[in-house]
C-alpha positions as CSV (number, residue, x, y, z in Angstrom):
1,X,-30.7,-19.6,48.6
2,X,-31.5,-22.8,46.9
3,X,-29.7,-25.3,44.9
4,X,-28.5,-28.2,46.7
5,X,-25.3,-30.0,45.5
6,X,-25.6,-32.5,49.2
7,X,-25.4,-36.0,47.7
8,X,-28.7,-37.5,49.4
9,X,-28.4,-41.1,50.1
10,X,-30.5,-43.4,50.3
11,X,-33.2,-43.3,53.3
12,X,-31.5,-46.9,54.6
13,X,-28.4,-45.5,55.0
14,X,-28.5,-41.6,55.6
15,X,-28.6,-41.2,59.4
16,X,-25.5,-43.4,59.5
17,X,-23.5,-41.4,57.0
18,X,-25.2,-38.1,58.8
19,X,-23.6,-39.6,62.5
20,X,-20.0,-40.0,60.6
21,X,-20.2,-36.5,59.1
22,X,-21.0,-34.9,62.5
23,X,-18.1,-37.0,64.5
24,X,-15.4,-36.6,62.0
25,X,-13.4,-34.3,60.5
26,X,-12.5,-36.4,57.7
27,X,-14.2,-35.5,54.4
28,X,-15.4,-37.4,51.1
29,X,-12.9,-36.7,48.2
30,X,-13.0,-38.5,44.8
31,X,-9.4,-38.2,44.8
32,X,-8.5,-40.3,47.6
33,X,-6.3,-43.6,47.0
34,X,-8.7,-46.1,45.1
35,X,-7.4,-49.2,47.3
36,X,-9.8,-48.9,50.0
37,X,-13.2,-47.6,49.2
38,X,-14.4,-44.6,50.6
39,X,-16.8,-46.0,53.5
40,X,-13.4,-48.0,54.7
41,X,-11.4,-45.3,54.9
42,X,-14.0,-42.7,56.5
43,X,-14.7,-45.3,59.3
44,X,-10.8,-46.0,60.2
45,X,-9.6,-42.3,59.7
46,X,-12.7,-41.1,62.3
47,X,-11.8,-44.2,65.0
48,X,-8.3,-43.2,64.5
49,X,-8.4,-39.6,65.3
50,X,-11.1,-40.6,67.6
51,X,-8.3,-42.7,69.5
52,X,-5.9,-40.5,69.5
53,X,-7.7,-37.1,70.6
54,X,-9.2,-39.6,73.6
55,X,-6.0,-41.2,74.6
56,X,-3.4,-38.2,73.6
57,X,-2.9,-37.1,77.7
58,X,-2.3,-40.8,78.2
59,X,0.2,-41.0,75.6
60,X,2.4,-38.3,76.8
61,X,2.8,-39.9,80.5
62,X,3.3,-43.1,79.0
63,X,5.0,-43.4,76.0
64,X,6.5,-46.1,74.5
65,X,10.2,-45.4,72.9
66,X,9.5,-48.5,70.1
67,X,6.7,-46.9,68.4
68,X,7.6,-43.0,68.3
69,X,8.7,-43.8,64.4
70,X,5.8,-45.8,63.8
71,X,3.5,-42.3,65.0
72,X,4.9,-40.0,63.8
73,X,5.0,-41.5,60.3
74,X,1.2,-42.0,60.9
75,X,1.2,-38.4,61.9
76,X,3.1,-37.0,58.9
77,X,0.6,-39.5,56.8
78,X,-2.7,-38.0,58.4
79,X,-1.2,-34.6,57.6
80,X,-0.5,-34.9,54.5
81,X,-4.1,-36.6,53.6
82,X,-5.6,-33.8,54.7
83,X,-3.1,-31.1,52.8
84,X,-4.0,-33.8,50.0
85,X,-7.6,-33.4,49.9
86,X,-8.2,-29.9,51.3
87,X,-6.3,-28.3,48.1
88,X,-9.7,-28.0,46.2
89,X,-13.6,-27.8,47.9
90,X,-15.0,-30.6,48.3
91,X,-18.7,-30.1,48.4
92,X,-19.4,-32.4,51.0
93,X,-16.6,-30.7,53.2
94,X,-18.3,-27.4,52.6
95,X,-21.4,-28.9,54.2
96,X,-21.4,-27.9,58.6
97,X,-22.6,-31.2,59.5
98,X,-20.9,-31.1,62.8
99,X,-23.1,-29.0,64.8
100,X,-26.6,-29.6,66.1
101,X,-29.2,-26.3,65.8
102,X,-31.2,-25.5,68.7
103,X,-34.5,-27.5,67.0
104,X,-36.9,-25.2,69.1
105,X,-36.0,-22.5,66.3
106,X,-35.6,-24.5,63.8
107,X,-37.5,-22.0,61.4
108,X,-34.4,-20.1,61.5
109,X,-31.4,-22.3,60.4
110,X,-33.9,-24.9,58.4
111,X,-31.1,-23.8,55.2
112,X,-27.9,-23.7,57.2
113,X,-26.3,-27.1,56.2
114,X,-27.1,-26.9,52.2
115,X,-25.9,-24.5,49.2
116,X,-28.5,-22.7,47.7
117,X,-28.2,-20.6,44.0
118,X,-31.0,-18.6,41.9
119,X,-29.0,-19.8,39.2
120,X,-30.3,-21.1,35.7
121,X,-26.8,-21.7,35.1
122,X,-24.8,-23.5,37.3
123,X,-28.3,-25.6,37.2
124,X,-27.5,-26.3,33.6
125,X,-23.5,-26.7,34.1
126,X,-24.2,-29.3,36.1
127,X,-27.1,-31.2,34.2
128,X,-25.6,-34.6,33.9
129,X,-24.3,-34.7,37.7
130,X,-28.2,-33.5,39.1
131,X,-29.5,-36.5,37.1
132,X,-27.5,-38.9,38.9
133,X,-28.2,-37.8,41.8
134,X,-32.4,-37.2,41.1
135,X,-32.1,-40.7,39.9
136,X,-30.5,-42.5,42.6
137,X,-32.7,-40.6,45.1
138,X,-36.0,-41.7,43.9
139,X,-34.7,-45.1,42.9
140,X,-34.1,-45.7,46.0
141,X,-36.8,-43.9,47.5
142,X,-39.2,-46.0,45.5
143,X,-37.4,-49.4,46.9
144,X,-37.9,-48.3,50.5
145,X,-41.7,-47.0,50.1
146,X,-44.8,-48.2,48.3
147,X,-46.5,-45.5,46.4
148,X,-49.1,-46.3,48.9
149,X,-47.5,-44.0,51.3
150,X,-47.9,-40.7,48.9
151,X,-50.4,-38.3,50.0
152,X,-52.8,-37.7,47.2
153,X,-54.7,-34.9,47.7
154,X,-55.9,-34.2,44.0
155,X,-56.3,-36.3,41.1
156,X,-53.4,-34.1,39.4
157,X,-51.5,-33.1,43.1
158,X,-49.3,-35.5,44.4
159,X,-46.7,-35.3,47.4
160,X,-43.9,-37.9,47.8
161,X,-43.0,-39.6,51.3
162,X,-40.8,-36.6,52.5
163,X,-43.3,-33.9,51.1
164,X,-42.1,-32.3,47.9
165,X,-44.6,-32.0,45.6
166,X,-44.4,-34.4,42.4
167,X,-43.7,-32.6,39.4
168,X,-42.1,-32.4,36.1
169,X,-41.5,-30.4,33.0
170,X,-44.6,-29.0,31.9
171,X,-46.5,-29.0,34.8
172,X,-48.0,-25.3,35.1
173,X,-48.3,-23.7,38.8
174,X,-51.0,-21.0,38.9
175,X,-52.1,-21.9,35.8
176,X,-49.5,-19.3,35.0
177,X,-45.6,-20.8,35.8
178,X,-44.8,-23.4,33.7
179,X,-42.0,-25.9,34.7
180,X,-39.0,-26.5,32.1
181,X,-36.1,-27.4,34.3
182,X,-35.4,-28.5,37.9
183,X,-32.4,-26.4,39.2
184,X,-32.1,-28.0,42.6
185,X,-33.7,-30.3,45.3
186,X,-32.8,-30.5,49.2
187,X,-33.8,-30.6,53.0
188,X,-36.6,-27.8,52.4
189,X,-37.6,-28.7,49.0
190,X,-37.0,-27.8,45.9
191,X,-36.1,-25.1,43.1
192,X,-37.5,-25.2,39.9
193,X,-36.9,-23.1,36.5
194,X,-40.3,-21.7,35.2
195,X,-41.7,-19.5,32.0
196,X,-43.5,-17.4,33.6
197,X,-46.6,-16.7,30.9
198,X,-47.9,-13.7,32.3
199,X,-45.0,-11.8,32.0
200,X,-44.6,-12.7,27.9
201,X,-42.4,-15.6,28.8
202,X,-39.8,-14.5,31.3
203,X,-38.0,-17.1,33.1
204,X,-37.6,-17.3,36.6
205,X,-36.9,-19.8,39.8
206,X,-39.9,-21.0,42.1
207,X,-38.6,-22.4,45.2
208,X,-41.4,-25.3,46.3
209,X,-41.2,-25.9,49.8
210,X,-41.9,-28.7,51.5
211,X,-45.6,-29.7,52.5
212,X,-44.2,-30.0,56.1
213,X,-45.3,-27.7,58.8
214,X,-41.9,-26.2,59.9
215,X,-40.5,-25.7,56.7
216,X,-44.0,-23.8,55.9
217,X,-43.3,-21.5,59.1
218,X,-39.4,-21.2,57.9
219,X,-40.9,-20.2,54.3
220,X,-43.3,-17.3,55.6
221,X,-40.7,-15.9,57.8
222,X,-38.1,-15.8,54.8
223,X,-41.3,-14.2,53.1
224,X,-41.5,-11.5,55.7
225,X,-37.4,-10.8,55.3
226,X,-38.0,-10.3,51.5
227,X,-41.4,-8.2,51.4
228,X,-39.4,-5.6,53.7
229,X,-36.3,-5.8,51.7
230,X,-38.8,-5.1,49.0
231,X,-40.9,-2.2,50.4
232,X,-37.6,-0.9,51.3
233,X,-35.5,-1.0,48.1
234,X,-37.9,-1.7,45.4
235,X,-35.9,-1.2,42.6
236,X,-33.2,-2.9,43.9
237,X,-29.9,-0.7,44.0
238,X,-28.9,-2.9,47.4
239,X,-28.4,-6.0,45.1
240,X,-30.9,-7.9,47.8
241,X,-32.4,-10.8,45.6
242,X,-36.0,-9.9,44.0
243,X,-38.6,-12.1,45.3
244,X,-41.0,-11.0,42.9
245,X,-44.4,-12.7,44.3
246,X,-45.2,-15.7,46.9
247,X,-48.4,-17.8,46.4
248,X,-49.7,-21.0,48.3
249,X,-49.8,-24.2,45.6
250,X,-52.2,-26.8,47.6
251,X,-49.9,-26.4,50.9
252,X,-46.4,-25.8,49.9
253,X,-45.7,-22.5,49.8
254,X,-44.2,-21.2,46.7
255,X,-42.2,-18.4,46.2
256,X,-41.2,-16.6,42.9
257,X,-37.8,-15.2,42.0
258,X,-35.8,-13.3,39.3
259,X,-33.5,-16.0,37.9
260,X,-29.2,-15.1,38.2
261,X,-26.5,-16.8,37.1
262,X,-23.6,-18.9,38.8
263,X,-22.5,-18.0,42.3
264,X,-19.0,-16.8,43.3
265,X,-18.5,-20.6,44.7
266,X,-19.4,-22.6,41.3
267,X,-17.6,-19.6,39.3
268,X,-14.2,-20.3,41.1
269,X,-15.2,-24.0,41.5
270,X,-15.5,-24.4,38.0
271,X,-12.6,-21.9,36.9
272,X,-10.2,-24.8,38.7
273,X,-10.3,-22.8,41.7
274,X,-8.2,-20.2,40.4
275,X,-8.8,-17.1,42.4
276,X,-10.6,-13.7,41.3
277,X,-8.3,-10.7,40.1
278,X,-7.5,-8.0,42.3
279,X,-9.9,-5.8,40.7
280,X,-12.5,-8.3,40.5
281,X,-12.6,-8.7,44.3
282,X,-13.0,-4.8,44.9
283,X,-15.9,-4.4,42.6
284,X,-17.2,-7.3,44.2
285,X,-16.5,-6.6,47.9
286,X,-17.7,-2.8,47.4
287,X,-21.1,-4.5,46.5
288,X,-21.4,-7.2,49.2
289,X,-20.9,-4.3,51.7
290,X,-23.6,-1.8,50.3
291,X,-25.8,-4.7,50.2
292,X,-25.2,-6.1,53.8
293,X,-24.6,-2.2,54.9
294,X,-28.5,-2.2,53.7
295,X,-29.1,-5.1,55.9
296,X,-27.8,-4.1,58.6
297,X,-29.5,0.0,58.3
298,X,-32.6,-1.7,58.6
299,X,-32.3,-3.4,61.9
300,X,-31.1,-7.4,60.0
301,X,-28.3,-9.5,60.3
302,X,-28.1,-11.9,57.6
303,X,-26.1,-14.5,59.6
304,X,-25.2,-17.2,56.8
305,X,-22.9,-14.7,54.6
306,X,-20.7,-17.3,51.9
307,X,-19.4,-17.6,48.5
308,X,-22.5,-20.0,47.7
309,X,-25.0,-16.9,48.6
310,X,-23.3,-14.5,46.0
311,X,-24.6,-14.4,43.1
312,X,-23.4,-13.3,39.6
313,X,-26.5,-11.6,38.0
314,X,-24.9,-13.1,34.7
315,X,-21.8,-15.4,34.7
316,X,-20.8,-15.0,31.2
317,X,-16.8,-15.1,30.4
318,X,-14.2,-14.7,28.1
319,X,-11.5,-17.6,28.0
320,X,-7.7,-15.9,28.4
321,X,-4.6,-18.2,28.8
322,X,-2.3,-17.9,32.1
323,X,0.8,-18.1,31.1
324,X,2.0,-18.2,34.5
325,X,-0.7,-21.2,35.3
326,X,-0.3,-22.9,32.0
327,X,-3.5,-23.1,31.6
328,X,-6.6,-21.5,30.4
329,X,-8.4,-19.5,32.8
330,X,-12.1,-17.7,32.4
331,X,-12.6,-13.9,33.4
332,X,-15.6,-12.6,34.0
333,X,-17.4,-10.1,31.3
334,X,-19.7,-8.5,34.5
335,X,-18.9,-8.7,38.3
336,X,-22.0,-7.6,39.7
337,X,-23.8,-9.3,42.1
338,X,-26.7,-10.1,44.5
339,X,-27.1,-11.0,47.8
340,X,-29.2,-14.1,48.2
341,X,-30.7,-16.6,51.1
342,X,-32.7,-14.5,53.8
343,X,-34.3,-17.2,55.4
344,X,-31.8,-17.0,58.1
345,X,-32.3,-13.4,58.4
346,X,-32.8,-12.2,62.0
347,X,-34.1,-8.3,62.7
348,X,-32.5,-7.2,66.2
349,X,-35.4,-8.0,68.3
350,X,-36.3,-11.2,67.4
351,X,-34.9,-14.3,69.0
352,X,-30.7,-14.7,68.0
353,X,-30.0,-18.9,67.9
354,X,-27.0,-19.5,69.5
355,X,-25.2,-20.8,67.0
356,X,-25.4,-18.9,63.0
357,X,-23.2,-19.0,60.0
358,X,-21.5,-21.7,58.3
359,X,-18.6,-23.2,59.7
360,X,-15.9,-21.4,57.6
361,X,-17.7,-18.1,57.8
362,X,-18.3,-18.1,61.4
363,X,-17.1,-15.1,63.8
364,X,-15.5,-16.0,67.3
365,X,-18.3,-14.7,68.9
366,X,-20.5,-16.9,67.9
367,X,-17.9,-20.0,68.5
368,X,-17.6,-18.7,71.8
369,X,-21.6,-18.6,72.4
370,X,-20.8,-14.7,73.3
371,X,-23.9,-13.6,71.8
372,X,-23.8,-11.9,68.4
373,X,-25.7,-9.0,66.2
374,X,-24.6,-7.5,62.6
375,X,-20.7,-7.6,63.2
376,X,-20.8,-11.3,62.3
377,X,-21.3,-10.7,59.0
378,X,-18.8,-8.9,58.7
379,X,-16.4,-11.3,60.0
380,X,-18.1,-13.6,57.3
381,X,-17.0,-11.1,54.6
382,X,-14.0,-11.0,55.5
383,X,-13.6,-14.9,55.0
384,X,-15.2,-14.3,51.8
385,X,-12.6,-11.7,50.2
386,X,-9.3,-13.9,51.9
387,X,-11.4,-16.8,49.7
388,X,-11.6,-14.5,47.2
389,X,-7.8,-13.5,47.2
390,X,-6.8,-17.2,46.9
391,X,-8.7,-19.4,45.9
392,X,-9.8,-21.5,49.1
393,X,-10.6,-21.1,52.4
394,X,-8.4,-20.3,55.0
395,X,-10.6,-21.9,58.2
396,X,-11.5,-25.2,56.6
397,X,-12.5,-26.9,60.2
398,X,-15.3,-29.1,61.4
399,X,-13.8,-28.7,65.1
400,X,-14.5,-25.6,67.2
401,X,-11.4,-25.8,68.8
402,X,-9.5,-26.2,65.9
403,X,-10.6,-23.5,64.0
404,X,-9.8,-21.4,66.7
405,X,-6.3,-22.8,66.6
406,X,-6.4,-21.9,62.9
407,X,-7.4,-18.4,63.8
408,X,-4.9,-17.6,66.7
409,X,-2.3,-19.3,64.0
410,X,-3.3,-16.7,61.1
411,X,-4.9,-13.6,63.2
412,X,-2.8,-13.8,67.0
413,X,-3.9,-14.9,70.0
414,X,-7.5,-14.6,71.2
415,X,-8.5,-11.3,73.1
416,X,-8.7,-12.4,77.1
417,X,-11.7,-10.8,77.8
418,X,-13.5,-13.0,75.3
419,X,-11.5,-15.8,76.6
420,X,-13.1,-14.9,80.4
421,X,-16.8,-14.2,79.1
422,X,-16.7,-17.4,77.4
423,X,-18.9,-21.0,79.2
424,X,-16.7,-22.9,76.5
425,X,-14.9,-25.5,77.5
426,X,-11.7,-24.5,74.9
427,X,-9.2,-23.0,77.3
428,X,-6.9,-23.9,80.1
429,X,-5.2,-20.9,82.5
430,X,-6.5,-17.9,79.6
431,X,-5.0,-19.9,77.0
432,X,-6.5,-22.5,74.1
433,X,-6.1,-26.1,75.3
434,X,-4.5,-27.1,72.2
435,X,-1.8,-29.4,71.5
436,X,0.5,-28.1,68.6
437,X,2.5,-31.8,68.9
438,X,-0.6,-33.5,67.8
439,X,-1.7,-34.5,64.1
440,X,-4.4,-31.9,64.0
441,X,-2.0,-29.3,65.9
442,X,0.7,-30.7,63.3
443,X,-1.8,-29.7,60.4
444,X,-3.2,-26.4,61.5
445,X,0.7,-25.3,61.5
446,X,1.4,-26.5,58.2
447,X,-1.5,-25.3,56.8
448,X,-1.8,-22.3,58.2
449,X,0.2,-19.5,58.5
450,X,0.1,-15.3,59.7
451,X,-2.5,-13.7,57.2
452,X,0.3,-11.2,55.2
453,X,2.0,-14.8,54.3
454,X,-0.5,-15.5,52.1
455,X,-0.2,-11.7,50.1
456,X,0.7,-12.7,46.4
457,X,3.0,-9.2,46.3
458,X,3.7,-6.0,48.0
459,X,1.9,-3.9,46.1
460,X,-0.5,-0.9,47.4
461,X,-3.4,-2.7,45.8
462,X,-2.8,-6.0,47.5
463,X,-1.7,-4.5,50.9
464,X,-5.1,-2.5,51.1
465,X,-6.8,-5.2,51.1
466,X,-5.3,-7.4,53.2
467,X,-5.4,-4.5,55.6
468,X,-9.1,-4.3,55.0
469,X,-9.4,-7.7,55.9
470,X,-7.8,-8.2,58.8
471,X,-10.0,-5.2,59.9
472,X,-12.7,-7.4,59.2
473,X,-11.6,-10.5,61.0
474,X,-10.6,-8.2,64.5
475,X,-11.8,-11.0,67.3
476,X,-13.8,-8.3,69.5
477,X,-17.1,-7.5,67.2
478,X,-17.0,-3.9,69.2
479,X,-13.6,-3.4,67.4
480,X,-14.5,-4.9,64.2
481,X,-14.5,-2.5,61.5
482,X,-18.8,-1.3,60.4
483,X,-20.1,-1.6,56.8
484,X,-20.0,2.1,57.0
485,X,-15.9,2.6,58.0
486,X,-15.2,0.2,55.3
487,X,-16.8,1.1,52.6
488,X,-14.2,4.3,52.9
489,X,-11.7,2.6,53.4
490,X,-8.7,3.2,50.9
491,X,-9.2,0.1,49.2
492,X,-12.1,1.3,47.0
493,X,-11.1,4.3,46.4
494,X,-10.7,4.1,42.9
495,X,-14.9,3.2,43.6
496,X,-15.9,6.3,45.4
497,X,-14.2,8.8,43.0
């Protein structure tokens, strides 16, 4: 729910990075060829693929014999950037940049486009890089706006120019929360590590929101998400995150949690991106669906389901060497988890946005603007176990009608009623208008493949789950598999012994 690893650049240049991001699918990678730097290279690749996605009908009335070897050795090139940098996350990638919320419920999707973590942690695992980038945002904050411009309000309560509050290690909160560590910091505000005195020194994360007015609204109606989850499972055997008390610290709204460890993201993220072990995943996956079964038996749809939002409850680990990897590889010493970020929660009568979920995780339906309720998370978890399973994602898009290219090239073609029901301008005669001779139709065929293909071996173990998950990513949401059907489904059977 609330650790940030967006790089925020500075105010001077962030919109213009913010418009690339949204109209390319091109990503920031460290790795790419140090030659060119990276703003050259994001500003050619997007004008090229730009060009050619404008110009591509053109090009197939009138093409010119003399330069089919010069395109398709751009082609091949573009394809195998992208194979290049898409083998590990990039966290920037991860990020849905590309779409624009409806801002008139803003309150709902204020979170969508960050990662959040209740994690002590992976705050500390990455100490060195969150200084870097705490530095270079108030460094450059500081060159772009007087201290003139902070809103004073106290002699000891300060707000900078976007409206977090001002505050550093040993600053108390309530005269009661003392602050030792800051674990993130992003669009909403930020999350800070705190001994809590009252409680003989127990540690736990305070998210600080914003002194904004919308992200206040967004804040109380996360609040009223977590006080039912509470009411409703207080000692919490659904694995729902513990808020454990709320309180209002001059205008931003604070709100107190129990403090976990690394989340299912940063675990593989910093395992090399080695995948989970069979077992693993089912003690996992049995919990994600009791806890969004939960959810879902009390009238909510979590809607932003994703590795970054599953969180160990410890992330200690033993160090084993894969022999078959060559290298060393950590196993976990506890898989269980919790469910965290609710401020996207919606109950069944309140308004549903159009569009929910990040990119990777999203369901057709909601691609398709056919309306959705609790079955999208359940396409989400299904994107989560297949991650799970191997390591990556499988839908790693920014385009809409790409990653519905990607999923008629893993799961079949799309159901034609959906295809009927949809206002989308994707398809052509019942049929996606998609180019499979093009660089990105080249690269969703390389890169992806029917969903069996990507089984490991044939045993029952692995073929229960795959069949579990491709019950989970069925296109129509009335014949998706329920929480219910598939926590009995022979998968985790060894579980309900």
């Amino acid at each position: 729910m609330y650790l940030f690893e967006q790089r925020i650049p500075p105010p001077n240049i962030q919109q213009e990075k913010l418009w690339e991001m949204r109209h390319s699918k091109q990503s920031h990678c460290p790795e790419w060829d140090d030659r060119r730097s990276w703003d050259q290279r994001k500003h050619s690749s997007s004008r090229k693929r730009r060009k050619r996605s404008q110009s591509s009908g053109q090009e197939s009335k009138h093409y010119k014999p003399s330069r089919i070897s010069e395109s398709h050795y751009l082609d091949d090139r573009a394809i195998n950037e992208r194979d290049h940098h898409d083998r590990r996350y990039v966290e920037e990638y991860r990020n849905d940049f590309c779409e624009v919320y409806d801002h008139r419920h803003y309150h709902r999707d204020y979170e969508k486009s960050h990662h959040h973590h209740y994690s002590k942690s992976s705050g500390r695992s990455r100490k060195s890089s969150h200084k870097r980038k705490h530095k270079r945002h108030h460094c450059s904050s500081h060159q772009s706006h007087s201290k003139s411009h902070r809103r004073k309000r106290s002699r000891s309560v300060e707000d900078d120019e976007e409206g977090h509050l001002i505050c550093e290690s040993g600053d108390v909160l309530r005269a009661r929360y003392e602050i030792v560590a800051t674990l993130g910091e992003g669009a909403f505000g930020k999350v800070v590590e705190c001994i809590d005195h009252d409680m003989r020194g127990m540690h736990v994360a305070v998210k600080i929101v914003k002194n904004v007015g919308r992200y206040r609204e967004a804040a109380r109606s996360e609040i009223q998400v977590l006080e039912h989850l509470n009411n409703m499972d207080p000692s919490s055997n659904f694995r729902c995150v513990q808020m454990l008390e709320w309180f209002d610290h001059h205008g931003h709204v604070c709100i107190v949690f129990e403090l976990l460890g690394l989340s299912t993201y940063d675990f593989i993220k910093e395992n090399s991106f080695l995948p989970f072990h069979i077992n693993d995943i089912r003690n996992m996956a049995y919990q994600i669906c009791q806890s969004i079964n939960f959810l879902h038996h009390n009238k909510l749809t979590h809607t932003d389901l994703k590795p970054e939002n599953i969180l160990f409850v410890e992330s200690d680990y033993i160090v084993k060497y894969n022999a078959k990897m060559k290298r060393d590889e950590r196993t976990l010493k506890n898989t269980d988890i919790k469910v965290v970020d609710f401020g996207s929660a919606t109950f069944d009568d309140e308004h549903h946005s159009t569009l929910v979920s990040t990119r990777h995780y999203r369901a057709p339906e909601v691609i398709l603007a056919l309306g959705w309720s609790q079955p999208c998370d359940v396409w989400s978890i299904g994107c989560i176990l297949i991650e799970y399973y191997l390591g990556f994602t499988v839908f790693q898009t920014h385009d809409s009608k790409e990653h519905l290219a990607m999923m008629e090239r893993i799961l079949g073609p799309l159901p034609t009623h959906m295809i009927k029901k949809s206002r989308k301008h994707y398809f052509h005669h019942d049929q996606l208008d998609w180019d499979e001779h093009s660089s990105a139709g080249r690269y969703v065929r390389r890169r992806c493949k029917p969903l069996k293909e990507f089984m490991h071996c044939q045993d029952t173990d692995h073929q229960s789950l795959f069949d579990l998950v491709r019950r989970m990513l069925e296109y129509d949401p009335a014949k998706r598999i329920t929480l219910d059907e598939a926590l009995q489904h022979p998968f985790f059977e060894t579980l309900n012994k």
